[in-house]
Backbone as CSV, one residue per row, in Angstrom:
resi,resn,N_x,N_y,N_z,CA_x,CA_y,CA_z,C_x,C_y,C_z
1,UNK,0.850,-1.186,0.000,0.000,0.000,0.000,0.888,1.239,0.000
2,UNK,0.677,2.054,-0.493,1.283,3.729,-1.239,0.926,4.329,-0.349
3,UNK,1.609,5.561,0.482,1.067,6.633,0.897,1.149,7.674,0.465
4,UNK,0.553,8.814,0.211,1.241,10.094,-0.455,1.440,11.137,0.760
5,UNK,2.818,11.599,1.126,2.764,12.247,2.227,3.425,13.573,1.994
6,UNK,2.586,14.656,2.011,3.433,15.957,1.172,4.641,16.511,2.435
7,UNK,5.340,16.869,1.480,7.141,17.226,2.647,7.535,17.738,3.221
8,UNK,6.460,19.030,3.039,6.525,20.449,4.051,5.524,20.463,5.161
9,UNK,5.095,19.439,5.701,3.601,19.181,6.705,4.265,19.947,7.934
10,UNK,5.658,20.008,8.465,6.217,21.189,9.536,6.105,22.293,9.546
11,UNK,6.134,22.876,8.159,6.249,23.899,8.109,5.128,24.742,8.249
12,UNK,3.832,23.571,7.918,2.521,24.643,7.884,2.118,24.591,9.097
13,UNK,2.322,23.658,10.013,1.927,23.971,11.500,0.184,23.668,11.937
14,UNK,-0.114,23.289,10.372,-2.214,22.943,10.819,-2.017,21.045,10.268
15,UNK,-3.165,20.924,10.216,-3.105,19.413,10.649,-3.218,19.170,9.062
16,UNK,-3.018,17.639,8.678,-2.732,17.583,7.666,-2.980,15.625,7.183
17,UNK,-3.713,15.348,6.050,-4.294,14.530,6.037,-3.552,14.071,5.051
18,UNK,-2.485,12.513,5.485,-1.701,11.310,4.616,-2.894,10.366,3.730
19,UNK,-2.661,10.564,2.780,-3.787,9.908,1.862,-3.143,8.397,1.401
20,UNK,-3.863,7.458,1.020,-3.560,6.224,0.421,-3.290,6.570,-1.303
21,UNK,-3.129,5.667,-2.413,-2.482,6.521,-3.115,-3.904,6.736,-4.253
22,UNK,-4.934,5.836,-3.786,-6.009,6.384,-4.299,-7.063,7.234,-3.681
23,UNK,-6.411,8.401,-3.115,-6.786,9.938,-2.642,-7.785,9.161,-1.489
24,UNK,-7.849,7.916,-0.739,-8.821,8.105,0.542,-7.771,8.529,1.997
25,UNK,-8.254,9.170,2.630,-7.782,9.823,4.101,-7.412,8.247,4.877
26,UNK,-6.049,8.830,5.488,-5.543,7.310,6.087,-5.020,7.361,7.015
27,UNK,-4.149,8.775,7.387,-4.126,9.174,8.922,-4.053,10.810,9.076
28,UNK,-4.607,11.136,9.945,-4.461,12.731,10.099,-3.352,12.959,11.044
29,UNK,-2.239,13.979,10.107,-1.212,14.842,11.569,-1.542,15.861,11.894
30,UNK,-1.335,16.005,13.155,-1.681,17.149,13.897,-0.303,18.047,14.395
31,UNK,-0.445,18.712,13.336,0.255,19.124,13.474,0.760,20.882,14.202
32,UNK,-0.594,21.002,14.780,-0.266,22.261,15.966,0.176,21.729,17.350
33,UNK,0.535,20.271,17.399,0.899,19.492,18.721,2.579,19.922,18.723
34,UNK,2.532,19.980,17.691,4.405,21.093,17.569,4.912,21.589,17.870
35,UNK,3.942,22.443,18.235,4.487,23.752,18.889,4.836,23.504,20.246
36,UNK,4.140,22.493,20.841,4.476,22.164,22.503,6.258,21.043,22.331
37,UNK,7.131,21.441,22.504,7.875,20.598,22.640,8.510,19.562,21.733
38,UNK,7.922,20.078,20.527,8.189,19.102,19.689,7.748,17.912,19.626
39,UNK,5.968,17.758,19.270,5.499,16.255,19.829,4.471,16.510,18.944
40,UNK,4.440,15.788,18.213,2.965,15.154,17.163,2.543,14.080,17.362
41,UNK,0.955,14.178,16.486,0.231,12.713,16.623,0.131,12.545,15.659
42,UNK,-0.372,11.250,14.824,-0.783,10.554,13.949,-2.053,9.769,14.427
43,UNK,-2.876,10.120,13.934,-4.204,9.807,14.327,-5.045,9.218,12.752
44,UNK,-6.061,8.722,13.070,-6.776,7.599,11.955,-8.007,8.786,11.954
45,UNK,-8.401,8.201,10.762,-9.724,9.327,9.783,-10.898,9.554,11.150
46,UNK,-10.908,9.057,11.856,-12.006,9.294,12.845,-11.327,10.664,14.086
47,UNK,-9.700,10.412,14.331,-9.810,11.214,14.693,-9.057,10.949,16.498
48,UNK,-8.992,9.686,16.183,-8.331,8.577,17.474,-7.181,8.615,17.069
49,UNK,-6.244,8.939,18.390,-4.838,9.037,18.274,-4.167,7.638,18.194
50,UNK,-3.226,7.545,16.952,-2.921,6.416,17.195,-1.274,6.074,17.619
51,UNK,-0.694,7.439,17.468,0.658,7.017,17.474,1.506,8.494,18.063
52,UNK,1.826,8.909,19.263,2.738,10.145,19.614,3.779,10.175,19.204
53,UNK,4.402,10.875,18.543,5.609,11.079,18.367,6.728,12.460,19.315
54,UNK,8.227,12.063,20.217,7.936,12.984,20.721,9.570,12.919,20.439
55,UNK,10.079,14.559,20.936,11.951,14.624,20.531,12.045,14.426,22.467
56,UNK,12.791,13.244,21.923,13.794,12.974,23.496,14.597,14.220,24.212
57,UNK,13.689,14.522,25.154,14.202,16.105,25.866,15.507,15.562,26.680
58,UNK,16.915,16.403,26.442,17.996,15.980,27.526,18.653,14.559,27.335
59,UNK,17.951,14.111,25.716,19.417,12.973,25.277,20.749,13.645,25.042
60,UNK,21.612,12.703,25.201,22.968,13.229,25.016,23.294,12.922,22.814
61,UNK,22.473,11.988,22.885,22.247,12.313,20.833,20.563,12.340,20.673
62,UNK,21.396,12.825,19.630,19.378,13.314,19.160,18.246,12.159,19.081
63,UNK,17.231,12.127,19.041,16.495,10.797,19.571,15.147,11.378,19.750
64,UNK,14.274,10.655,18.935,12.760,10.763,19.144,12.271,9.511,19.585
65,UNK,11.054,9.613,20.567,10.081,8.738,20.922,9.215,8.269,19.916
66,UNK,8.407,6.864,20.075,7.252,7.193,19.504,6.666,6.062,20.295
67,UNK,5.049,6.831,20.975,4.549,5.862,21.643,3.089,5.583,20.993
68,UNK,2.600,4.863,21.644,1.275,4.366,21.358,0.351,3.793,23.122
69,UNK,-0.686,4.937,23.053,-1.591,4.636,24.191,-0.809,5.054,25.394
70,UNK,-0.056,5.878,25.238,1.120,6.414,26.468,1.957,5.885,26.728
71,UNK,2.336,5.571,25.857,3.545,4.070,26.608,4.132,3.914,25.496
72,UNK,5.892,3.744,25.708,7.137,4.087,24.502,6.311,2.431,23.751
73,UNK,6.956,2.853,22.196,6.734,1.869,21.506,8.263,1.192,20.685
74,UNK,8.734,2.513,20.520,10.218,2.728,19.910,11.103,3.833,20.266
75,UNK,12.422,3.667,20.256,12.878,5.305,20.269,14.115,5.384,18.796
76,UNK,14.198,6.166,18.095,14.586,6.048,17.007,15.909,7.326,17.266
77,UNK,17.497,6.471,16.810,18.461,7.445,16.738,18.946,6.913,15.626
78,UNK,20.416,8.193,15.279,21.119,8.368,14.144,22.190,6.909,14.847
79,UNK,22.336,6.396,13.926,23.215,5.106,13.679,24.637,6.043,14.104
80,UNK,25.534,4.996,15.257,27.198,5.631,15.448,27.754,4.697,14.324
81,UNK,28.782,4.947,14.143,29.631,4.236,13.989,29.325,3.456,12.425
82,UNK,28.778,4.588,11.656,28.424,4.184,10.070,28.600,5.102,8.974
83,UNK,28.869,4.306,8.329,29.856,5.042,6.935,28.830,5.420,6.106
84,UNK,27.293,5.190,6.622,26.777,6.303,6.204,26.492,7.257,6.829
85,UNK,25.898,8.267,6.700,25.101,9.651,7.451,23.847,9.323,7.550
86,UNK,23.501,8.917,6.768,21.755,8.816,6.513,21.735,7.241,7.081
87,UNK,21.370,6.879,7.999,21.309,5.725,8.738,20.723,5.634,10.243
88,UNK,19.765,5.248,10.440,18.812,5.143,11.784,18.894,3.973,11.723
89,UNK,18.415,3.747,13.062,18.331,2.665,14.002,16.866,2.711,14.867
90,UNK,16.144,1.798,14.961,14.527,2.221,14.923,14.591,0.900,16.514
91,UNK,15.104,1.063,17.924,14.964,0.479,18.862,13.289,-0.056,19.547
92,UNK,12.898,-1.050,18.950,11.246,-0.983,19.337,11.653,-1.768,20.938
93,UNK,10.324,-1.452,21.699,10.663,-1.725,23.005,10.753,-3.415,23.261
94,UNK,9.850,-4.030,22.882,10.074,-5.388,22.518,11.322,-6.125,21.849
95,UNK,12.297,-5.265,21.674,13.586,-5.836,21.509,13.755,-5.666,20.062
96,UNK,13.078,-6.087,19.242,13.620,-5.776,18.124,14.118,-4.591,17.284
97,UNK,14.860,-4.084,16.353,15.157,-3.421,15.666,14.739,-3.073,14.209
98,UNK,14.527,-2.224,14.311,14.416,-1.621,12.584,15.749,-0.579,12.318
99,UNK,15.982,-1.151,10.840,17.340,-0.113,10.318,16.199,0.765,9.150
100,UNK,17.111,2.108,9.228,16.469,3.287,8.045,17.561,3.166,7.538
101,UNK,17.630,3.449,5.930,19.014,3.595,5.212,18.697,4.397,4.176
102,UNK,19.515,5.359,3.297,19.182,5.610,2.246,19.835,7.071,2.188
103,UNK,19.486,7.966,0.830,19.317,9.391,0.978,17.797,9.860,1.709
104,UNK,17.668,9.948,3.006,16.887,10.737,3.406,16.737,12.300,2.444
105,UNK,17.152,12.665,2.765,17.542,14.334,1.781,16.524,14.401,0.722
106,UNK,16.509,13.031,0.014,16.253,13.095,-1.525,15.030,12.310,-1.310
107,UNK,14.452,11.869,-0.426,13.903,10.908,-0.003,13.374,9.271,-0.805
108,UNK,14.603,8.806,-0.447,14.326,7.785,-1.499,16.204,7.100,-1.000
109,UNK,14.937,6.240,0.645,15.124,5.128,1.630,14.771,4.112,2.042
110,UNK,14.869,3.290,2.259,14.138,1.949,3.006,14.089,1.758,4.423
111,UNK,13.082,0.948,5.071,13.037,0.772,6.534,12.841,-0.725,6.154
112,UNK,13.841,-1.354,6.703,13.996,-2.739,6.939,14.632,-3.686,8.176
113,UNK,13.787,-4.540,8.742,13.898,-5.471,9.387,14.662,-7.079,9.438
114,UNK,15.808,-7.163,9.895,16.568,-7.824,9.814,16.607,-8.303,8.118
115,UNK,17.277,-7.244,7.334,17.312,-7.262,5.938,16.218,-7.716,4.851
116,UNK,14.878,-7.925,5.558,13.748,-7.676,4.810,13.073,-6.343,4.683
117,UNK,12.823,-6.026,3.487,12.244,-4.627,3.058,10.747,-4.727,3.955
118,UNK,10.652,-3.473,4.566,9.288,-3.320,5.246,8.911,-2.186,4.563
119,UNK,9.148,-1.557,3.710,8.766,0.387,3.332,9.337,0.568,2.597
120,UNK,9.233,1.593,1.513,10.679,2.100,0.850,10.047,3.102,0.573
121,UNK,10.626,4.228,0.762,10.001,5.576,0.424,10.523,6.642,-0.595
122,UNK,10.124,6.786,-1.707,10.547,7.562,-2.860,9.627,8.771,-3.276
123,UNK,10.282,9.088,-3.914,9.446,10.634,-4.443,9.364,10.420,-6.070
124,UNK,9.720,9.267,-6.652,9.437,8.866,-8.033,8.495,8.458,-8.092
125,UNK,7.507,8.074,-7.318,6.237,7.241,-8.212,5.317,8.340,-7.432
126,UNK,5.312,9.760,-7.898,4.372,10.860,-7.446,5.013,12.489,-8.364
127,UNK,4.295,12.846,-9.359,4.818,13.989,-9.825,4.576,15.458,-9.159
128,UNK,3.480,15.150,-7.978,3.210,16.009,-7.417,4.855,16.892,-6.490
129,UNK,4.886,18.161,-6.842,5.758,18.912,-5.846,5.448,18.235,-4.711
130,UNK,7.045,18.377,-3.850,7.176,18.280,-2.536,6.483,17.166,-1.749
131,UNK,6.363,16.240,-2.737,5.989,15.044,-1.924,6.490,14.138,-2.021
132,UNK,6.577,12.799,-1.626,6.998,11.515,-1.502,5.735,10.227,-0.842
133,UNK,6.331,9.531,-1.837,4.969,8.015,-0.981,6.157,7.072,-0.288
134,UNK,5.149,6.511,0.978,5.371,5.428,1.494,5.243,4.176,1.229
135,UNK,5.932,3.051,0.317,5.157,1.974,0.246,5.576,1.460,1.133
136,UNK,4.516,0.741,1.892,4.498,-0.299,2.797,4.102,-1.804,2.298
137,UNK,5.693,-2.753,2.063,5.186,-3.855,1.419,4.800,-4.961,1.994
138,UNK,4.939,-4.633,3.114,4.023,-6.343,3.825,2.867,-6.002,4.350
139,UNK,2.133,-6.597,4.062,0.200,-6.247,4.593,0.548,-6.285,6.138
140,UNK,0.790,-7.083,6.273,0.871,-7.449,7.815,1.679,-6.398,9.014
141,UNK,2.245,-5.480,8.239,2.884,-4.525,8.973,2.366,-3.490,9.687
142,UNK,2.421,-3.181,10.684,1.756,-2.349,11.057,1.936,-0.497,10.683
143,UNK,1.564,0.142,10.013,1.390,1.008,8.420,1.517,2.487,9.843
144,UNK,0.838,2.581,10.617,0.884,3.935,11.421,2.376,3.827,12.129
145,UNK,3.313,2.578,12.510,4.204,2.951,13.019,5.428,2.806,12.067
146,UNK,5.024,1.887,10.691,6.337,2.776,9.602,6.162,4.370,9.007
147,UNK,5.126,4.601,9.184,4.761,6.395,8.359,5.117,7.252,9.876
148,UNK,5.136,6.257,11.029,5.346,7.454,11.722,7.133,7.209,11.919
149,UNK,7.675,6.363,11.759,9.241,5.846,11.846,9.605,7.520,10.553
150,UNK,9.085,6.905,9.163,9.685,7.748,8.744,9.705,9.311,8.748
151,UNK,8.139,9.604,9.347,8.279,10.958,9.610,9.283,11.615,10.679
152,UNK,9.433,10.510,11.832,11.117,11.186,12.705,11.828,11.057,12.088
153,UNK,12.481,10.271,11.368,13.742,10.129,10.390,13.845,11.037,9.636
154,UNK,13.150,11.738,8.915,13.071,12.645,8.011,13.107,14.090,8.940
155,UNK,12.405,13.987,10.082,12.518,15.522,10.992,13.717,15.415,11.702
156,UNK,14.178,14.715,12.280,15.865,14.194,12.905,16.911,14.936,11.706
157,UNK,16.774,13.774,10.726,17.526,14.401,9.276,18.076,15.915,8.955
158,UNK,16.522,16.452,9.175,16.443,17.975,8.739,16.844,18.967,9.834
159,UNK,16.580,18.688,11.091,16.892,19.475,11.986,18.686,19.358,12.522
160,UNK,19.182,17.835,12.330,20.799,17.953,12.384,21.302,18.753,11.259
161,UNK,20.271,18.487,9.602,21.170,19.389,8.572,20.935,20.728,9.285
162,UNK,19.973,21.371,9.823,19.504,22.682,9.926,20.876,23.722,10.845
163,UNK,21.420,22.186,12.278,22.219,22.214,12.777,23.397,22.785,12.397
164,UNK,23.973,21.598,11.421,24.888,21.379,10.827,25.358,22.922,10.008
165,UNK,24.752,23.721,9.932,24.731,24.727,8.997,25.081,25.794,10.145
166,UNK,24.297,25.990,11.122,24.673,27.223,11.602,26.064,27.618,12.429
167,UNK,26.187,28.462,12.658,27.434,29.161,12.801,27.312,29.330,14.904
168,UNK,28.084,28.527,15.153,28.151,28.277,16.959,29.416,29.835,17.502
């Protein structure tokens, strides 16, 4: 299943509706939850929160939460010790791991589980400006916590480049 998720949803600061790739509503972000601390939801067409996303206040590396029903589900950091840049590490609390890899930047990455493809997210199969889809290729996956994996990966990304730039 395709998501179409347009690229600037931070910047507008109002809530904002991830469509399937045949235009039906599939999760709403809320995105005035932003402004508090850096913490969004991902919520389903009705309107039920399904997934918090929050920036780890007072890590010593950068690091977002993401919970579900109040309670951590994952915490997602930048990969040490890799010869790439663009490389996450997706710690779910149940022990397992998810790796992000790719050009984030360009968006057009994968999220995969012990070297099976779970997602791959490109901006080629959408001519629309400033967007990119999610495919999510295993049915069985659970679809609100890879769209919300990649939306920290992609805000992590942007806020170290944002970093990375200014003048200390």
């Amino acid at each position: 299943m395709k998501y179409l998720v347009r690229d600037k949803i931070f910047a507008i600061g109002d809530d904002y509706w991830i469509e399937t790739e045949d235009g039906r509503h599939a999760f709403l972000v809320d995105g005035k939850a932003l402004r508090l601390r850096d913490t969004l939801e991902l919520k389903d067409p009705t309107g039920r929160v399904l997934i918090t996303l929050r920036k780890k206040m007072f890590s010593i590396r950068d690091a977002m939460t993401i919970e579900r029903d109040e309670r951590p589900l994952a915490t997602i950091r930048r990969k040490r010790l890799s010869l790439l840049r663009n490389h996450y590490r997706v710690a779910l609390v149940e022990g397992t791991e998810l790796d992000v890899s790719g050009k984030i930047l360009d968006r057009e990455f994968t999220v995969e589980y012990d070297g099976e493809l779970l997602a791959h997210v490109s901006r080629r199969w959408f001519r629309v400006r400033e967007t990119y889809a999610v495919n999510v290729v295993r049915e069985d996956t659970d679809a609100a916590l890879l769209i919300a994996v990649v939306v920290c990966v992609i805000r992590m990304d942007e806020r170290e480049r944002d970093h990375d730039g200014e003048d200390d």
